[in-house]
C-alpha positions as CSV (number, residue, x, y, z in Angstrom):
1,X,87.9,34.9,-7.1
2,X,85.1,37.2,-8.3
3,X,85.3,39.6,-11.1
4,X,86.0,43.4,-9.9
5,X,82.8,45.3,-11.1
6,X,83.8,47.9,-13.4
7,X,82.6,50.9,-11.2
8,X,83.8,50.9,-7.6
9,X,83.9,52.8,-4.3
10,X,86.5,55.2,-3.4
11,X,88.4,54.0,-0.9
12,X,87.9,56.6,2.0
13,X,89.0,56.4,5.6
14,X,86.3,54.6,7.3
15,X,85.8,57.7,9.7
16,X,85.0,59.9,6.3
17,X,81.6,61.6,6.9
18,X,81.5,63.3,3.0
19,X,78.7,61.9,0.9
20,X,80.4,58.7,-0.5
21,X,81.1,57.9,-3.9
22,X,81.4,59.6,-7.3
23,X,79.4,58.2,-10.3
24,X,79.8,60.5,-13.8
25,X,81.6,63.6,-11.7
26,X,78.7,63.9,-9.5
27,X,78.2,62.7,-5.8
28,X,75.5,60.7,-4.6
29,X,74.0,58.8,-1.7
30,X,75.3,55.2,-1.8
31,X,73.0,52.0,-1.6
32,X,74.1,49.1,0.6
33,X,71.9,45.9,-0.1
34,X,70.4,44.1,2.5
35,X,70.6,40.3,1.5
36,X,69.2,39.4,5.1
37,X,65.8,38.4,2.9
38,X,68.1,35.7,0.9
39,X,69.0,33.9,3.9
40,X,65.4,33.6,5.3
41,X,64.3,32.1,2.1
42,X,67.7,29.3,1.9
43,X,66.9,28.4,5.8
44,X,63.4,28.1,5.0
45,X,63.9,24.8,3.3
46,X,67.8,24.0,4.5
47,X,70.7,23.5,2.7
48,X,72.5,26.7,0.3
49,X,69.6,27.4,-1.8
50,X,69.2,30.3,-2.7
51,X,72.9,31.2,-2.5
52,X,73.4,34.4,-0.3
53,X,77.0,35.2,-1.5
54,X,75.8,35.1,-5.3
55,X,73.2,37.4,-4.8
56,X,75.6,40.0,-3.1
57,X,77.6,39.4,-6.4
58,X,74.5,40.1,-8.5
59,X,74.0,43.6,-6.6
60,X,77.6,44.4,-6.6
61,X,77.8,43.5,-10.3
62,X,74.3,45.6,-11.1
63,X,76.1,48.5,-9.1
64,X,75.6,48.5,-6.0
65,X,77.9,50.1,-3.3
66,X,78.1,48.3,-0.7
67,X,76.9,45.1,1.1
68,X,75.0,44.7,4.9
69,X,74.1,41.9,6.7
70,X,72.3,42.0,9.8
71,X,73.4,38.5,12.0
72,X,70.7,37.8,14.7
73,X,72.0,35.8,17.9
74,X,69.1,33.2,16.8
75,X,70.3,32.8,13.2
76,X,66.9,33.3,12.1
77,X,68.6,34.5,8.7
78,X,72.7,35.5,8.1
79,X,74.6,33.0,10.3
80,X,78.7,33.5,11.1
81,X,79.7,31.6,7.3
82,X,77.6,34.0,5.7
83,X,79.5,37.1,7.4
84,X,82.8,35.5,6.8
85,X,82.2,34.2,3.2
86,X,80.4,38.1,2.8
87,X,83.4,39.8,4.0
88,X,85.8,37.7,1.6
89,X,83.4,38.7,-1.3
90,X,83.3,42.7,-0.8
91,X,86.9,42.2,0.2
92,X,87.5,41.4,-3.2
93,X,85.6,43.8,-4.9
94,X,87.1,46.5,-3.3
95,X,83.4,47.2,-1.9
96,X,81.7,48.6,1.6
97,X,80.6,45.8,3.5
98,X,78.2,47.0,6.6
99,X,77.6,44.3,9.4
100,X,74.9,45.3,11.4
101,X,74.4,43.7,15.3
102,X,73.3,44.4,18.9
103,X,76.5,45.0,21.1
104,X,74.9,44.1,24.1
105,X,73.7,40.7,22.9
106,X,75.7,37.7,24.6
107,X,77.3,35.4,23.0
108,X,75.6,32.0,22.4
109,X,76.1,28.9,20.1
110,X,76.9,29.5,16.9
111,X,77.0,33.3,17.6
112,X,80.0,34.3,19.1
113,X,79.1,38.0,19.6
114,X,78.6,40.9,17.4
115,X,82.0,42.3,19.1
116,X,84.0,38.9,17.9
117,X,82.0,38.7,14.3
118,X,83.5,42.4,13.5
119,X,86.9,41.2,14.9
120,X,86.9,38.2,12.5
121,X,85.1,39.9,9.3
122,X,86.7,43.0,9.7
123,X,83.6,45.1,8.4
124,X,84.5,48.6,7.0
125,X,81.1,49.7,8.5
126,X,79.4,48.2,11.7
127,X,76.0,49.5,12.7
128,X,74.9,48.8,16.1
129,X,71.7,48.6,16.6
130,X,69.5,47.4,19.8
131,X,67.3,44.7,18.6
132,X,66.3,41.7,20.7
133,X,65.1,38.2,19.9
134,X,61.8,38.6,20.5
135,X,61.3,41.6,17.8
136,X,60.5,40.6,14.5
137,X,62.7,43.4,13.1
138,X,64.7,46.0,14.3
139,X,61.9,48.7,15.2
140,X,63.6,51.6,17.7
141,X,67.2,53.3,18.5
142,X,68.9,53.4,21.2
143,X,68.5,55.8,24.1
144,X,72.0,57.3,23.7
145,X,71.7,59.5,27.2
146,X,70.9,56.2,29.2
147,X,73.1,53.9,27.0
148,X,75.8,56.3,26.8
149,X,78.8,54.6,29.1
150,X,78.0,51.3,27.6
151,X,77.7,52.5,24.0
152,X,81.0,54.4,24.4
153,X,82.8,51.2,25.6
154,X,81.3,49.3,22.3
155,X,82.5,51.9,20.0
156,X,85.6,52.2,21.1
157,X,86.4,48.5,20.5
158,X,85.2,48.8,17.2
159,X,87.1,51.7,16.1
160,X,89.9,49.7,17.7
161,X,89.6,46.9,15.0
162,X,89.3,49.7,12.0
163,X,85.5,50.2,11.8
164,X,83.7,53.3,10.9
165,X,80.7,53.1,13.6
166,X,77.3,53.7,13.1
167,X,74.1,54.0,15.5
168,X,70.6,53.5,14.8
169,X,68.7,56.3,16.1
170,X,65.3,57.2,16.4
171,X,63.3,61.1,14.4
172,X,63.1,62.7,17.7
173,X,61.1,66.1,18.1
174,X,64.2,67.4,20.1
175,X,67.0,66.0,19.2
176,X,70.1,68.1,20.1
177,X,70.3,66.8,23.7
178,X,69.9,62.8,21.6
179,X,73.0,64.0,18.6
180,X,75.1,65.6,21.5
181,X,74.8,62.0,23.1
182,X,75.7,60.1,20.3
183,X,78.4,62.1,19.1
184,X,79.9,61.9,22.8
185,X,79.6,57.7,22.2
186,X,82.6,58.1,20.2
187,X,80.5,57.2,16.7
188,X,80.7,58.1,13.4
189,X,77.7,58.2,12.3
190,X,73.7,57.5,13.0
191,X,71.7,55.6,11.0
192,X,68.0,56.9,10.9
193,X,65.4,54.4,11.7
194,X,63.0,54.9,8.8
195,X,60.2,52.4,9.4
196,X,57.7,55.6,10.8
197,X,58.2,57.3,7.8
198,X,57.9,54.5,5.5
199,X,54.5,53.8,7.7
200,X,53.1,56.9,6.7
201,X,54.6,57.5,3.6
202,X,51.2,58.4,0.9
203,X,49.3,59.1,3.6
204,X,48.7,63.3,5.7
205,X,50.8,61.6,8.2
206,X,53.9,62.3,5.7
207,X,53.6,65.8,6.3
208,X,54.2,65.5,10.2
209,X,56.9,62.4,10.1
210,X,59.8,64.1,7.7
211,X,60.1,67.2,9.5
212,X,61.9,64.9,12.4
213,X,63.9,63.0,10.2
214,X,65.3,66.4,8.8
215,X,65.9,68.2,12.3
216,X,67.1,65.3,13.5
217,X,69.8,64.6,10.8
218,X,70.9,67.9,10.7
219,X,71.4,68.2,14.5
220,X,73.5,65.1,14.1
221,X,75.5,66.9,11.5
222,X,75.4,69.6,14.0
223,X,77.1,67.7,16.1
224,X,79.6,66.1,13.4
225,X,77.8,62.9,12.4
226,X,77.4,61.6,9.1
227,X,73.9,60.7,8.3
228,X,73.1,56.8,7.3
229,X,69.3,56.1,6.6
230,X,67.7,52.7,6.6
231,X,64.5,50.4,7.2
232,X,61.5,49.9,4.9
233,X,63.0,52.3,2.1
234,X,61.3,51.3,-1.1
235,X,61.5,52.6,-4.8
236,X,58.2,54.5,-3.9
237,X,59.2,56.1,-0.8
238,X,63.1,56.6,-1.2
239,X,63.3,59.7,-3.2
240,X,60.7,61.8,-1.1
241,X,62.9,60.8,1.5
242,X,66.5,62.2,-0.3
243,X,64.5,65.3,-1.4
244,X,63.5,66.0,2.3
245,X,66.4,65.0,4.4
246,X,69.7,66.6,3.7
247,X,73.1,64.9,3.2
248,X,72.0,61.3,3.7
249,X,75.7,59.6,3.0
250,X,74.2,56.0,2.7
251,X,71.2,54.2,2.5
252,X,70.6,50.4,3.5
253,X,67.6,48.5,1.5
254,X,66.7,45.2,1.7
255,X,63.1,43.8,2.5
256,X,61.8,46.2,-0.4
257,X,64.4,45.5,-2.7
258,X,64.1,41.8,-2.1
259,X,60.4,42.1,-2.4
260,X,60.3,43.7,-6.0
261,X,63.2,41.7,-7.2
262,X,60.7,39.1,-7.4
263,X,59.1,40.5,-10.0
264,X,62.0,42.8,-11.7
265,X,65.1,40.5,-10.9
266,X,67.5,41.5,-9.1
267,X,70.0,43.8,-10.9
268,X,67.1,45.7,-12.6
269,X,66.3,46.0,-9.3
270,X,69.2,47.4,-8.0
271,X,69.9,49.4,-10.8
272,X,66.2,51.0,-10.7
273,X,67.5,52.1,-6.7
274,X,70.7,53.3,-8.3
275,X,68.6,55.3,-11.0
276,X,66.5,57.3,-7.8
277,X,69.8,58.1,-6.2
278,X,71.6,59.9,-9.0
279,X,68.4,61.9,-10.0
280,X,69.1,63.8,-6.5
């Protein structure tokens, strides 16, 4: 069994919208790692090399809050062991674990659904998210006004087996008629699809692509969401991001994180992320 880190979450309901955790009296945004990047590398050469459930301990024992793994129907990366083996590990720890997956996927061999994975793993957070096989990585959210009646019926389930629910969701330059939507799909909370802003990020085209993320988020709070944030946030564009968008209750990093862990290690690097969210 794993050591407890010394710092952990509080255990709120999974339906709790209020910014997260509590680190030295004062409230922060929490980071979820992303060890998606640990599995490519291990099935790039076969066999348990590097080992995905040790490097979730290294980030939970460097600080971090929570865990997320994002199971493709291809297994391209995180494959069913790794969930279960995951959701033993934060289970232990007393940490978030976030299993991210496309609802609407079928089942097929060695994937028995993102529906049946959450029944199994039991994930305090599940993040639905409509990706297909054919993109490289997720890249869009869902259209919750033409996805609505399905989306309902996944959410639903999920809450069923004791998940908080979050949807990935698009900056959109009117968003109230996209938040009322969302909100009517039963879920707790979006997760902002970053990737634009992280594309322009050091370039004019800043300027023009926050001003959506913060309408957006604050006409999902507006309609009683919690605000989740993810997808190309690095060191360098993270904080811009915090100062700009209000109340963001959780971010999920991986592909950056990964990426400078190469050079840092990886609980410097985590610690570095945890550094940028307590300076809010």
């Amino acid at each position: 069994m794993p050591r407890p880190p010394h710092r952990r979450a509080e255990n709120h309901p999974h339906n709790d919208t209020r910014p997260l955790v509590v680190l030295d009296r004062r409230r922060v945004t929490v980071l979820s790692v992303n060890v998606n990047k640990i599995a490519v590398l291990r099935n790039s050469r076969g066999g348990r090399d590097p080992d995905v459930v040790q490097a979730a301990r290294i980030c939970l024992d460097a600080g971090a809050h929570g865990i997320t793994v994002h199971p493709r129907p291809d297994a391209r990366h995180i494959r069913a062991e790794d969930v279960f083996a995951l959701a033993e590990l934060t289970r232990a720890y007393g940490i978030e674990f976030n299993l991210e997956g496309n609802p609407f996927a079928p089942p097929r061999e060695g994937y028995p659904g993102f529906l049946a994975l959450c029944a199994q793993a039991r994930p305090a957070q599940a993040t639905l998210v409509p990706d297909s096989d054919a993109q490289l990585t997720s890249d869009h959210g869902f259209d919750f006004i033409g996805d609505l009646d399905d989306l309902r019926m996944h959410v639903n389930a999920l809450k069923t087996l004791g998940c908080r629910v979050s949807v990935f969701a698009d900056a959109v330059i009117a968003p109230e008629s996209a938040m009322s939507a969302a909100a009517r799909s039963g879920a707790d909370r979006i997760e902002l699809y970053t990737g634009p802003y992280a594309e322009a990020y050091g370039r004019r085209a800043t300027l023009e692509a926050l001003p959506l993320f913060t309408t957006t988020a604050i006409a999902a709070q507006r309609h009683g969401l919690g605000v989740n944030a993810g997808h190309d946030l690095s060191q360098a564009n993270l904080g811009a991001f915090l100062d700009a968008v209000p109340d963001v209750l959780e971010v999920s990093i991986g592909h950056a994180l990964i990426g400078e862990a190469l050079y840092t290690g990886l609980a410097d690097t985590v610690r570095a992320y945890l550094a940028i969210l307590r300076g809010r």
